[in-house]
DRENLUMMAR-587889 format. One record per residue (C-alpha): residue number from 1; x, y, z. Coordinates in steps of 0.2 Angstrom, whole numbers. Layout:
! DRENLUMMAR-587889
+-----+-------+-------+-------+
! num !     u !     v !     w !
+-----+-------+-------+-------+
! NUM !     X !     Y !     Z !
...
+-----+-------+-------+-------+
! end
This chain:
! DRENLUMMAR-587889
+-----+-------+-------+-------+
! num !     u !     v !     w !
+-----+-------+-------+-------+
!   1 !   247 !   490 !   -61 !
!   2 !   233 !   504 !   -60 !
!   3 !   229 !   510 !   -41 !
!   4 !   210 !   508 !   -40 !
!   5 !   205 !   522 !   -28 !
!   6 !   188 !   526 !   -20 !
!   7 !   172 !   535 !   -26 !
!   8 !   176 !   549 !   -13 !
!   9 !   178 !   564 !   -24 !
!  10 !   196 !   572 !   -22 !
!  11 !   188 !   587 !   -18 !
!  12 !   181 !   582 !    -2 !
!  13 !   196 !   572 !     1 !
!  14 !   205 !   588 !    -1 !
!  15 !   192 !   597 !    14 !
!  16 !   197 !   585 !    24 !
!  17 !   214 !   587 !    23 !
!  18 !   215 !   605 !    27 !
!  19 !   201 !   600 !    41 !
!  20 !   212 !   589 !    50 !
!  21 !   229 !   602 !    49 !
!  22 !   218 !   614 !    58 !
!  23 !   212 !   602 !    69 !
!  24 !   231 !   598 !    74 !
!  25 !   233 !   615 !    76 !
!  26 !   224 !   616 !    90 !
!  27 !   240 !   606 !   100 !
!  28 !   250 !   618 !   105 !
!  29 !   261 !   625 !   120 !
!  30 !   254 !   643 !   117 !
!  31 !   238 !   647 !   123 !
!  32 !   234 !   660 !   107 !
!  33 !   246 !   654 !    94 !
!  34 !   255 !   638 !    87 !
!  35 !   271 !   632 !    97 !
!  36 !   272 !   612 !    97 !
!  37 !   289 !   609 !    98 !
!  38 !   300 !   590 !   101 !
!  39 !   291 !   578 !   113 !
!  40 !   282 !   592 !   122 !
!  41 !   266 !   587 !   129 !
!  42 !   255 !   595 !   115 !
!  43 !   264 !   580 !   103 !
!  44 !   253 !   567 !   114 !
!  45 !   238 !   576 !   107 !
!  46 !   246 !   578 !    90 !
!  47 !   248 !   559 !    88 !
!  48 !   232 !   554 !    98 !
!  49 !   222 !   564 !    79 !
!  50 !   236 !   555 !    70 !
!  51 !   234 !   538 !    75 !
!  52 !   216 !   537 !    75 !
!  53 !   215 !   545 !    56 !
!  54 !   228 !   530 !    52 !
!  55 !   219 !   517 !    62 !
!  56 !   202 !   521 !    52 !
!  57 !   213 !   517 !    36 !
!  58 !   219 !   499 !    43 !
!  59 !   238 !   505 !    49 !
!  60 !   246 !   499 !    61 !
!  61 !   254 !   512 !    71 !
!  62 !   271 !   514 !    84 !
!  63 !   278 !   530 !    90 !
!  64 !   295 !   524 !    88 !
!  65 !   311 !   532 !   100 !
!  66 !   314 !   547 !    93 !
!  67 !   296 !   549 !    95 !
!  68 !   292 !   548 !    77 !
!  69 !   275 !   542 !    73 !
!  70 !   276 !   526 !    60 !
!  71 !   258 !   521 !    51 !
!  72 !   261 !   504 !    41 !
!  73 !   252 !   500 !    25 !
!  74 !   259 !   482 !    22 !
!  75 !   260 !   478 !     2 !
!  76 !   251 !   462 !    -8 !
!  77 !   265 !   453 !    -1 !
!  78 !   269 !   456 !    19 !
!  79 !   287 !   455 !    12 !
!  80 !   287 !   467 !     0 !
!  81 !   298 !   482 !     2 !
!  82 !   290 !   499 !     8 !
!  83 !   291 !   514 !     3 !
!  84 !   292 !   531 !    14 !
!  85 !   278 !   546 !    15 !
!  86 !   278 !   560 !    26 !
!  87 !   285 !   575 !    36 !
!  88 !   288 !   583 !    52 !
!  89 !   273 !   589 !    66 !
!  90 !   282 !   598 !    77 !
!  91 !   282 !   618 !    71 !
!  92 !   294 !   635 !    75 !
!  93 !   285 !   649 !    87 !
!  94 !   270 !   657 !    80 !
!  95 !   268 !   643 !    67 !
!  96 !   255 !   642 !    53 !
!  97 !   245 !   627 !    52 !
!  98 !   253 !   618 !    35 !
!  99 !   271 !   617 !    38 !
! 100 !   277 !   598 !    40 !
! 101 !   257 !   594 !    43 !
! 102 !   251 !   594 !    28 !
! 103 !   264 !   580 !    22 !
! 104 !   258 !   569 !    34 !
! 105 !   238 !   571 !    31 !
! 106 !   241 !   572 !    12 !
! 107 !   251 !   552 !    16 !
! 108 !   235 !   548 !    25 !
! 109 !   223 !   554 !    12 !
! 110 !   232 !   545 !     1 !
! 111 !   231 !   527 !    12 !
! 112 !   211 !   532 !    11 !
! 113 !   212 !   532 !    -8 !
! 114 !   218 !   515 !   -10 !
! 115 !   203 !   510 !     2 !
! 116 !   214 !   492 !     4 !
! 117 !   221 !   490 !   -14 !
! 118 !   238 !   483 !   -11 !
! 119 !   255 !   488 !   -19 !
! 120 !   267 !   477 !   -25 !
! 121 !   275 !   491 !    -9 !
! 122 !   270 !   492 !     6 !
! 123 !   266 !   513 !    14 !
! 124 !   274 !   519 !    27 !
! 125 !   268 !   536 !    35 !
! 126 !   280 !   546 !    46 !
! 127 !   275 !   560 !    55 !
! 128 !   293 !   568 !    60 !
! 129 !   295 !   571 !    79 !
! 130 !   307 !   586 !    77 !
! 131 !   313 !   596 !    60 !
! 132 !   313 !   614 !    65 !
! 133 !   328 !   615 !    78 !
! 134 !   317 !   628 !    88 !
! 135 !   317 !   615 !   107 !
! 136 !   335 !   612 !   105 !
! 137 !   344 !   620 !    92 !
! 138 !   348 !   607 !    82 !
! 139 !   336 !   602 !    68 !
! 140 !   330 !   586 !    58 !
! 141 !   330 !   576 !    77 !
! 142 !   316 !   564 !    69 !
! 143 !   325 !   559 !    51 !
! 144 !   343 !   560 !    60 !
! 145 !   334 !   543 !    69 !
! 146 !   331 !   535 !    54 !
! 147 !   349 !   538 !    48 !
! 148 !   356 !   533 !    63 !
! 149 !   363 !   549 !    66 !
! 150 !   356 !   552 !    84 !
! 151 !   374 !   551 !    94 !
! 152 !   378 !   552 !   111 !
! 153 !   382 !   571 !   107 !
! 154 !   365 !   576 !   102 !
! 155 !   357 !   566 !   117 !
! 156 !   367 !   576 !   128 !
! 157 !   363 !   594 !   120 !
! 158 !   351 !   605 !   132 !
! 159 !   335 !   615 !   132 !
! 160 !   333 !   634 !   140 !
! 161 !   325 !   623 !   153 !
! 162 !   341 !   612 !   155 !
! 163 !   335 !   593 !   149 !
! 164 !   343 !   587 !   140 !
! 165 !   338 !   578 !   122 !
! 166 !   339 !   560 !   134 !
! 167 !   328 !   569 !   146 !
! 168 !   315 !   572 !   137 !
! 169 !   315 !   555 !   126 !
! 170 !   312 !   549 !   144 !
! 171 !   299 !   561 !   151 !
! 172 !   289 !   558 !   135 !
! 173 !   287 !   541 !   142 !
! 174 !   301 !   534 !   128 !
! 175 !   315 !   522 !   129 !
! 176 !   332 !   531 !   122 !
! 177 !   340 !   515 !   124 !
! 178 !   327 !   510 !   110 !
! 179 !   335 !   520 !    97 !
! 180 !   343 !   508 !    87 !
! 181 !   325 !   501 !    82 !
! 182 !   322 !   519 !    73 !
! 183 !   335 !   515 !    60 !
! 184 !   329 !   509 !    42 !
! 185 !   332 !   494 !    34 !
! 186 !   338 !   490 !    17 !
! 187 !   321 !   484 !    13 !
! 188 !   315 !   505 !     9 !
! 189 !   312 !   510 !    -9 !
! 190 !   313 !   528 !    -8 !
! 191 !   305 !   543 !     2 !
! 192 !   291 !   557 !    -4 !
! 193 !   286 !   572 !     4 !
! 194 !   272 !   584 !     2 !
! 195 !   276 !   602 !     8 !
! 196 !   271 !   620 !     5 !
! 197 !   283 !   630 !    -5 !
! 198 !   284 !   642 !    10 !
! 199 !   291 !   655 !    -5 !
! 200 !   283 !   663 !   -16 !
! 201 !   290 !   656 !   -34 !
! 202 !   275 !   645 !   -38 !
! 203 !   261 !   659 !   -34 !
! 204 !   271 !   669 !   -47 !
! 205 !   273 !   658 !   -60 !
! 206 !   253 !   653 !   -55 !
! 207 !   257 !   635 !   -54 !
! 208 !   250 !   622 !   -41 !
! 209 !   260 !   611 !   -41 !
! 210 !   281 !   610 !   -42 !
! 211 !   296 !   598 !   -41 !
! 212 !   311 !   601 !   -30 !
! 213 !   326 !   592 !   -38 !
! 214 !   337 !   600 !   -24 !
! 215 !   339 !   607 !    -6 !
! 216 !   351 !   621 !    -3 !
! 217 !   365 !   619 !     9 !
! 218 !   365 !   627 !    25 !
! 219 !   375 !   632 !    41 !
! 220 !   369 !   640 !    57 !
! 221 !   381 !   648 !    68 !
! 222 !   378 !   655 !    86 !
! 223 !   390 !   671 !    89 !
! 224 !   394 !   680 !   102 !
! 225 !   402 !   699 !   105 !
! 226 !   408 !   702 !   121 !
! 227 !   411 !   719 !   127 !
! 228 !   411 !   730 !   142 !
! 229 !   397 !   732 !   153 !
! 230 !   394 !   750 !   162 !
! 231 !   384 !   764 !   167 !
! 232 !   375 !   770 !   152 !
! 233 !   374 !   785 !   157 !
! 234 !   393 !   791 !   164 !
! 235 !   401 !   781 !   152 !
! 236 !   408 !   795 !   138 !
! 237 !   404 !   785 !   119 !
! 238 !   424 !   787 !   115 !
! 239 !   425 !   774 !   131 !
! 240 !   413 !   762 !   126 !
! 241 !   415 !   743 !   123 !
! 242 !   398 !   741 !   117 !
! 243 !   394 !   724 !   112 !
! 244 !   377 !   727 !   104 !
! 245 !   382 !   742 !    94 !
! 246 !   397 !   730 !    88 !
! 247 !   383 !   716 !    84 !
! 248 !   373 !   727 !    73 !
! 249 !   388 !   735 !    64 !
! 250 !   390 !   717 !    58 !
! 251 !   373 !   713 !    56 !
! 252 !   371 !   725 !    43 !
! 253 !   386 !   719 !    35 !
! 254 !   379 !   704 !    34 !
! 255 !   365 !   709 !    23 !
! 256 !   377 !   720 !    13 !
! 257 !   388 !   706 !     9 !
! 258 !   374 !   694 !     7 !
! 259 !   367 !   706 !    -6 !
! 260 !   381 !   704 !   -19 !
! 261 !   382 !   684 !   -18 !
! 262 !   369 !   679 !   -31 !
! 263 !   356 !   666 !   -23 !
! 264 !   366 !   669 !    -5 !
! 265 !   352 !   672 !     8 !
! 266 !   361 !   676 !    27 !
! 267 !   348 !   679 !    43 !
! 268 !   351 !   684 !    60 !
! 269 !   335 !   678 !    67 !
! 270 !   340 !   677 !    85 !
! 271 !   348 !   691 !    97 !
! 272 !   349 !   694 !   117 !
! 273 !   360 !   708 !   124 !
! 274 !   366 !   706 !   143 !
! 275 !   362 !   712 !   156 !
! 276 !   349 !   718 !   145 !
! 277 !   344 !   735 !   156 !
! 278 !   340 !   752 !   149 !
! 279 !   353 !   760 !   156 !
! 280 !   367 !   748 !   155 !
! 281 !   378 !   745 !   141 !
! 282 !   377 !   729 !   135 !
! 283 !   392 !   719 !   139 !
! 284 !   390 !   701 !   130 !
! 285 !   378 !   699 !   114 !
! 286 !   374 !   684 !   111 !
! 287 !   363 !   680 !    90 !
! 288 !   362 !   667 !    76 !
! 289 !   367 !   666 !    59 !
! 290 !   356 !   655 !    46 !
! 291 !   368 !   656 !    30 !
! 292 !   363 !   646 !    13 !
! 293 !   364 !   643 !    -4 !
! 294 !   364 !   627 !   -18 !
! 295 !   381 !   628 !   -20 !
! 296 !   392 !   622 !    -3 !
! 297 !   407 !   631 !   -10 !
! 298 !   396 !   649 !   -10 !
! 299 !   390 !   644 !     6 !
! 300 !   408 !   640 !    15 !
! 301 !   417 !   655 !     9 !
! 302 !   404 !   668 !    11 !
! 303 !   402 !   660 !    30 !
! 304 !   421 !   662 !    31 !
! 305 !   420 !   681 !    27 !
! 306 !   407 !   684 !    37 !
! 307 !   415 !   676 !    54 !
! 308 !   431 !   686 !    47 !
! 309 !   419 !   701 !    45 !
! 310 !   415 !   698 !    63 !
! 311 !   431 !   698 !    71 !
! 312 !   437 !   714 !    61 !
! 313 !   424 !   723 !    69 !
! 314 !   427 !   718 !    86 !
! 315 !   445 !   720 !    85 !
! 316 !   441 !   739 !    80 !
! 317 !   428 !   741 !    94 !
! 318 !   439 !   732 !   107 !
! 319 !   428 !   718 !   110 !
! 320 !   428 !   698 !   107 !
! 321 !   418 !   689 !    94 !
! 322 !   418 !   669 !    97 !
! 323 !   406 !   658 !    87 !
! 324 !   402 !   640 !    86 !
! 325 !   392 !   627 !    73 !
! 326 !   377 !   622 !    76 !
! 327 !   372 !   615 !    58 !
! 328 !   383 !   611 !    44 !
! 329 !   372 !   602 !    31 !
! 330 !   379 !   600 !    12 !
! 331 !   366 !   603 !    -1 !
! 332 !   356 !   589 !    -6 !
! 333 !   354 !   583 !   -24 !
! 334 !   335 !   572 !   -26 !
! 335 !   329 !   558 !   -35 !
! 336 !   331 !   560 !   -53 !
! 337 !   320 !   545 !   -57 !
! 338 !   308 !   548 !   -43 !
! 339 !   308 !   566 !   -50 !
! 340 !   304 !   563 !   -68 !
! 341 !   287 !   552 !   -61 !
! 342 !   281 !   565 !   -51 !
! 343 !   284 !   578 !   -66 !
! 344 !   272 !   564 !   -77 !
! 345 !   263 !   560 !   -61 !
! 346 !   257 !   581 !   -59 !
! 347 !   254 !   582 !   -80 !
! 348 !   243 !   568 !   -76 !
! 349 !   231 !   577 !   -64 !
! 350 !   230 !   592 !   -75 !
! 351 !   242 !   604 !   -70 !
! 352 !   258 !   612 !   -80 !
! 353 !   273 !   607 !   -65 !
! 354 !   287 !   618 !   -63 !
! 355 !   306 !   610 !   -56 !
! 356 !   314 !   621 !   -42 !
! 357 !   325 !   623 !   -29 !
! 358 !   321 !   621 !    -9 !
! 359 !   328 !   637 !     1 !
! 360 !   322 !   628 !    17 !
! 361 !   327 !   614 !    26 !
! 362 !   316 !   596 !    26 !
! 363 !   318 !   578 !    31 !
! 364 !   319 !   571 !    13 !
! 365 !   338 !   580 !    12 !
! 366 !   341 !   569 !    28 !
! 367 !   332 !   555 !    22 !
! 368 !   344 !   557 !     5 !
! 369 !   359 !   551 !    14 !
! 370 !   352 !   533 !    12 !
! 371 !   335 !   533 !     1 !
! 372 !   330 !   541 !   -14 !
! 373 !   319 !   554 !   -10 !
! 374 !   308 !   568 !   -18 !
! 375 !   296 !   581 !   -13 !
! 376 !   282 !   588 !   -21 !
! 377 !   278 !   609 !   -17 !
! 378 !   259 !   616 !   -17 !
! 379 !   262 !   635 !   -19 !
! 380 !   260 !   646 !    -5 !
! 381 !   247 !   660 !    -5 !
! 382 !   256 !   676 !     0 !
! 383 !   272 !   664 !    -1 !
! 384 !   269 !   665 !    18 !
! 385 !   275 !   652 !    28 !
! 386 !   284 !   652 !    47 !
! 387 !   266 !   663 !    52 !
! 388 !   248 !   659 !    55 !
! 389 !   244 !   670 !    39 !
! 390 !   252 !   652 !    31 !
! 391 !   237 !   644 !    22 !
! 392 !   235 !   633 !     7 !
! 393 !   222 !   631 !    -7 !
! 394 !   210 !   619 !    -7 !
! 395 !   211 !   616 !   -26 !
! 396 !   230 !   613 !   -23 !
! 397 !   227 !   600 !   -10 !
! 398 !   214 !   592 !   -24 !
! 399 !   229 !   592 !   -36 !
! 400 !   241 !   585 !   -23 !
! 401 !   228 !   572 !   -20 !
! 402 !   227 !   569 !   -37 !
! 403 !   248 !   568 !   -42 !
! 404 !   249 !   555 !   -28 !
! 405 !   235 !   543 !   -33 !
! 406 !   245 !   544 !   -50 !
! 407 !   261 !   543 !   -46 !
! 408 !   258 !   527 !   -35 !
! 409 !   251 !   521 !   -48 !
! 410 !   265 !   523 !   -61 !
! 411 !   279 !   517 !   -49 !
! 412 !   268 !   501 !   -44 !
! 413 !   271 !   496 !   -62 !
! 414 !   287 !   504 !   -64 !
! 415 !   301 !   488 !   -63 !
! 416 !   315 !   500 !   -61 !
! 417 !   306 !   507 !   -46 !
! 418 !   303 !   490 !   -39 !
! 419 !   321 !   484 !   -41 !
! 420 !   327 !   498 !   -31 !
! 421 !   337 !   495 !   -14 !
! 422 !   337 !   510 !     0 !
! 423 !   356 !   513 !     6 !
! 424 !   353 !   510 !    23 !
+-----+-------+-------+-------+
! end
C-alpha cells in the first residue's frame, strides 16, 4: 500500500516543524531560559499548541493520567491496530529547544502528510509527560504509565517542594485513581521515535540521519559522605573530617576509573555541601552518580567498585559514605525488523544511514518492555544537547520528514508488520 502524501513540500513541512519547537519553547518555569518540568503549569501551555496542531490534522486528543498527551489517527478500519509515535515534552534546566519535542512535531508533521489517507494502522501521537527525572528524580514517569509501571512507590516519592508524585497528578487537575486507563493494550504494533542524537557521532561521520539498534544501560545512584562539621578556621587540617574534600577525592576517582573501562561514561552532575558557609567545614555532602554503558555486566561491576571506592575513602578520612538507587535500567536491545525498514526507509529519501548506539536514556527503552520499538537520530550540530546552544538542521528535519513518509509507507504493505501483536 503506497502512503499518498500532500503537495506541501517537505521543506516547508520541515520550517514548520522547527517553528512549532520554538514556539513550545516559550512554556517554561524559567523566566530567561527553558525549564518545563512534570505536570508543572507551563505543561498546560505545552499541550494547549499540542492539541490544537493535532486537532487541525483530524486527532482526537486526551491527556491521559500520567499526564501524557494522546492524539489518535484511527486506521481504514476503526478496529485496526495502531501504532505508537512520539516522545517526551517536559525538559532538564537550561534546556534547548529539540530534546523530546522534536519527536512529537516530527509525529504531527507526519499525520499532515497523510492529509486523511488511512493506514491499514491507526497513529497514535504521545507527547511524554515526564522522561528527564529532573521534578522527581525518577525518569521515564510518562512511558512507566503505559507499562503499567507507575506503583504506589513512585506516587509516593517527593519534590524539593514536598508533593508528592500523587499530589501533583492531582493539582494538574488529573485523576491518579485513573491510571490504569494509561496502560496499553495488546492491540499496539510497535513504537517509533524521532530524536536528536544529542552526541556528536553522526556530525562526524556527516550523516543526517541514524539508526539506534540499542540503548545503554544505566544506574543513577544519590551518595552521601558525612563528615564533621567545625570551625573552618580553628580547626588544624590533621583534625579535619571533611566531607567535601572526601566527595572530591572520589569524584576524581570516578573519572579515573571510568577512563580505563572502554565505552564506560560515570557523571557526578549533582553536589551540595552542608551547612554550606565559607567558613564552616562541610559536615554532610550530599551528589549523584549517573553510571552507563551497553553491556549491564560492565555497568554493575564498575558501579560496585566505585561504591567500594567510595567507602575506602571515607574509612581513611573518618567519615560515612551511604548511597541508595535511584534507577536501575538494563540496556535495551531494539527492533530488528522495525530497524531494517527504517535503514530502507532513510536510503529511500536520499541519505547514506548509519546504525548506532543511544548513550542517553528515551521512552522507546521503556516502551521496549512490551512493544517493538525504534528510533531514528537527526545529527546534532555541535553534538550539543541538554543546552539552548541545542539546535537542529532544517535539511535534517526535511530528511526525517522524508524517512517517515516512506517508512509508513513500507510497513503499511509489510504483512509481517501487520501481523505483529504488542506484549502488553
Amino acid at each position: 500500500m503506497s502512503v499518498q502524501t500532500t503537495t506541501k513540500s517537505r521543506m516547508a513541512g520541515a520550517r514548520e516543524v522547527i517553528a512549532r519547537c520554538e514556539a513550545l519553547a516559550k512554556f517554561s518555569e524559567d523566566t530567561n531560559s527553558l525549564r518545563r518540568t512534570f505536570l508543572s503549569p507551563p505543561m498546560h501551555n505545552c499541550h494547549a499548541a499540542v492539541y490544537s496542531w493535532l486537532k487541525s490534522a483530524g486527532v482526537s486528543v486526551r491527556i491521559d493520567a500520567a499526564g501524557n498527551l494522546r492524539g489518535f489517527y484511527p486506521g481504514a478500519d476503526p478496529k485496526s491496530p495502531r501504532m505508537l509515535i512520539g516522545s517526551h515534552l517536559d525538559t532538564v534546566p537550561n534546556a534547548g529547544k529539540y530534546d523530546g519535542m522534536l519527536g512529537v512535531v516530527l509525529a504531527i508533521a507526519l499525520l499532515e502528510e497523510l492529509d486523511g489517507t488511512r493506514l491499514p494502522f491507526g497513529i497514535e501521537v504521545v507527547g511524554f509527560s515526564e522522561e528527564e527525572g529532573v521534578r522527581f528524580g525518577v525518569p521515564f514517569i510518562g512511558s512507566r504509565a503505559l507499562v503499567g509501571r507507575i506503583d504506589p512507590d513512585l506516587l509516593q516519592r517527593r519534590d524539593y517542594n514536598g508533593i508528592s508524585v500523587r499530589e501533583a497528578i492531582q493539582q494538574f487537575g488529573l485523576d491518579d485513581k485513573q491510571l490504569g486507563a494509561a496502560t496499553l493494550d495488546g492491540n499496539v504494533l510497535g513504537y517509533l521515535e524521532f530524536h536528536i542524537e544529542q552526541g556528536p557521532v553522526l556530525e562526524k561521520l556527516e550523516r543526517q540521519l541514524g539508526i539506534v539498534e540499542a540503548l545503554v544501560g544505566q544506574t543513577r545512584l544519590a551518595v552521601q559522605f558525612f563528615g564533621k562539621t567545625n570551625h573552618a578556621g580553628t580547626t588544624p587540617m590533621e583534625a579535619r573530617h571533611d566531607a567535601l574534600a572526601g566527595a572530591a577525592e572520589w569524584m576524581v576517582a570516578i573519572e579515573s576509573r571510568a577512563k580505563q573501562i572502554p565505552g564506560l561514561v560515570a557523571t557526578v552532575g549533582f553536589i551540595e555541601a552542608k551547612p554550606g558557609a565559607t567558613n564552616v567545614i562541610p559536615g554532610e555532602v550530599r551528589l549523584s552518580l549517573d553510571v552507563r554503558h551497553r553491556s549491564d555486566e560492565v555497568r554493575m561491576s564498575a558501579v560496585r567498585e566505585l561504591t567500594e571506592l567510595a567507602e575506602g575513602i571515607a574509612k581513611k578520612r573518618g567519615l560515612l559514605a551511604q548511597w541508595n538507587a535511584l534507577l536501575e535500567q538494563a540496556s535495551v536491545l531494539l527492533d530488528e525488523f522495525l530497524a531494517d525498514q527504517i535503514e530502507s526507509a532513510i536510503r529511500l529519501a536520499g541519505c547514506e544511514p548509519h546504525r548506532m548506539t543511544s548513550g542517553a536514556g528515551h521512552d522507546a527503552m521503556i516502551l521496549a518492555e512490551q512493544v517493538p520499538s525504534a528510533m531514528v537520530f537527526l545529527r546534532s550540530p555541535g553534538g550539543i544537547s541538554h543546552d539552548p546552544a541545542e539546535t537542529v538542521l532544517l535539511e535534517d528535519v526535511e530528511k526525517a520528514i522524508d524517512c517517515g513518509v516512506h517508512l509508513l509507507s513500507r510497513l503499511a504493505a509489510s504483512q509481517e508488520f501487520l501481523g505483529r501483536k504488542s506484549r502488553a
